[in-house]
C-alpha positions as CSV (number, residue, x, y, z in Angstrom):
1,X,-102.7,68.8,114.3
2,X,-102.3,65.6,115.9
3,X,-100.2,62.5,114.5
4,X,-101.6,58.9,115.1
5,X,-98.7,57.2,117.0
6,X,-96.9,54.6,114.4
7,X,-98.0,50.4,114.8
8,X,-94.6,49.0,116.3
9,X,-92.6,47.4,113.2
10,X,-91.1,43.7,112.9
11,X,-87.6,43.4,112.8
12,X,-86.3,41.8,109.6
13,X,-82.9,40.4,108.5
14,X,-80.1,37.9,110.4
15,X,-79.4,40.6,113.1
16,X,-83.2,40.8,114.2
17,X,-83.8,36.4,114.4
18,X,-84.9,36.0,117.9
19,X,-82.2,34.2,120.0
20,X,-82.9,31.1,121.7
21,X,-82.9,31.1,125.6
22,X,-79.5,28.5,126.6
23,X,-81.9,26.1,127.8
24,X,-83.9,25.7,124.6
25,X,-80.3,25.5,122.2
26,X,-79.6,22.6,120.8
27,X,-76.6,20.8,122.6
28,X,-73.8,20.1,120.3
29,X,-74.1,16.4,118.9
30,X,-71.0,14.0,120.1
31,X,-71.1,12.5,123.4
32,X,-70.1,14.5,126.7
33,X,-68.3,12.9,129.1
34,X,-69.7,14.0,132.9
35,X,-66.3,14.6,134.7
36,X,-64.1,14.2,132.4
37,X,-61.6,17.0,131.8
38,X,-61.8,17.1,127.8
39,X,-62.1,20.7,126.8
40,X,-65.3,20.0,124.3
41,X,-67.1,18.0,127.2
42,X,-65.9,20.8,129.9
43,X,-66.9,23.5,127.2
44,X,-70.7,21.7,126.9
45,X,-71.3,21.0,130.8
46,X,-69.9,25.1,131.4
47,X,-73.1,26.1,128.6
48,X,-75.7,24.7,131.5
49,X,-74.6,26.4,134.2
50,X,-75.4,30.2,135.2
51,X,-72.8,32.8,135.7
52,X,-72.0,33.6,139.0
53,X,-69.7,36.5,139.6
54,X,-68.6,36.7,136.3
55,X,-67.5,33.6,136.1
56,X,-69.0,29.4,135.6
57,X,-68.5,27.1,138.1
58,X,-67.2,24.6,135.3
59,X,-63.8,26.6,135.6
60,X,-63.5,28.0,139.1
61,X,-60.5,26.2,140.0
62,X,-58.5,27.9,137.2
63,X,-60.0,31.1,138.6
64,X,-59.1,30.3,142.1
65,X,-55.5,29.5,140.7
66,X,-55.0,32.6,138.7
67,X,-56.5,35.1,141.8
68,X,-54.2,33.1,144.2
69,X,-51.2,33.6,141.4
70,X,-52.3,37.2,141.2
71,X,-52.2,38.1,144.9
72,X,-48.2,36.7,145.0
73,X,-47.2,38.9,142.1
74,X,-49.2,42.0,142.2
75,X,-47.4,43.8,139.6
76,X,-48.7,41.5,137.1
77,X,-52.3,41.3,135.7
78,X,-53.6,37.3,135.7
79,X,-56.7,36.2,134.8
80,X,-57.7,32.7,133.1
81,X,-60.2,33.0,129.9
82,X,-63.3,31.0,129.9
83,X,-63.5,31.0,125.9
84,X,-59.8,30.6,124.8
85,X,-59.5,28.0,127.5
86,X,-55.6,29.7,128.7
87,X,-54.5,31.8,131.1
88,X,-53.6,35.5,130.2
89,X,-50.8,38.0,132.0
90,X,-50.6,41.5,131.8
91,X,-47.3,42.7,132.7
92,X,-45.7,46.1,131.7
93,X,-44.2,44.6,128.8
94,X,-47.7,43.2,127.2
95,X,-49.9,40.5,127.2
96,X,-49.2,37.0,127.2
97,X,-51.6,33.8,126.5
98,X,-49.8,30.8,128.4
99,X,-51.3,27.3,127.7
100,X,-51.8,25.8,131.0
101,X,-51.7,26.1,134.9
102,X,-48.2,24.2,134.9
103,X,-46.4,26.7,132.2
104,X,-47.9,29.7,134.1
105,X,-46.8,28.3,137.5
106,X,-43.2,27.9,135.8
107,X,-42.8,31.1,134.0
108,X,-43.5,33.0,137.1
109,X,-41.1,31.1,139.1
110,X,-38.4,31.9,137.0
């Protein structure tokens, strides 16, 4: 007995809606400043670029900051986080979200 092979079926409900490509979204409404260093602006420009290595462009001096910090103390874990805009630090005691470059710089020269 052979079975016809089912038509495909259309997905249905707010997990299925088909998502936009990042060049068709809608950019946030509010002005964006082009080198500014505002998180929203920084957060908007970061949305156009492609990911390169894991990480955008937008942010690569915090990246380079946080590698250079985590070649010096390589019993630590140091990373910076694109979304929660901070800097994160795995140590054998936990993890740690610190602020800014500055408080990270200061808290591991202590």
């Amino acid at each position: 007995m052979t079975h016809p092979i089912p038509a495909p079926r259309t997905a249905r409900g707010p997990l299925h809606y088909p998502v936009l490509p990042l060049r068709m979204r809608p950019l946030p409404a509010g002005p964006v400043c082009s080198r500014c260093a505002h998180p929203s602006c920084r957060r908007i420009r970061a949305e156009k670029l492609p990911i390169l290595g894991g990480h955008k462009a937008e942010y690569r001096d915090e990246h380079s900051f946080a590698a250079v910090l985590q070649a010096r103390n390589r019993h630590l874990v140091i990373w910076y986080g694109e979304k929660t805009g901070s800097f994160w630090v795995a140590s054998s005691t936990g993890l740690a979200e610190v602020p800014d470059a500055r408080t990270l710089a200061q808290l591991l020269a202590s």
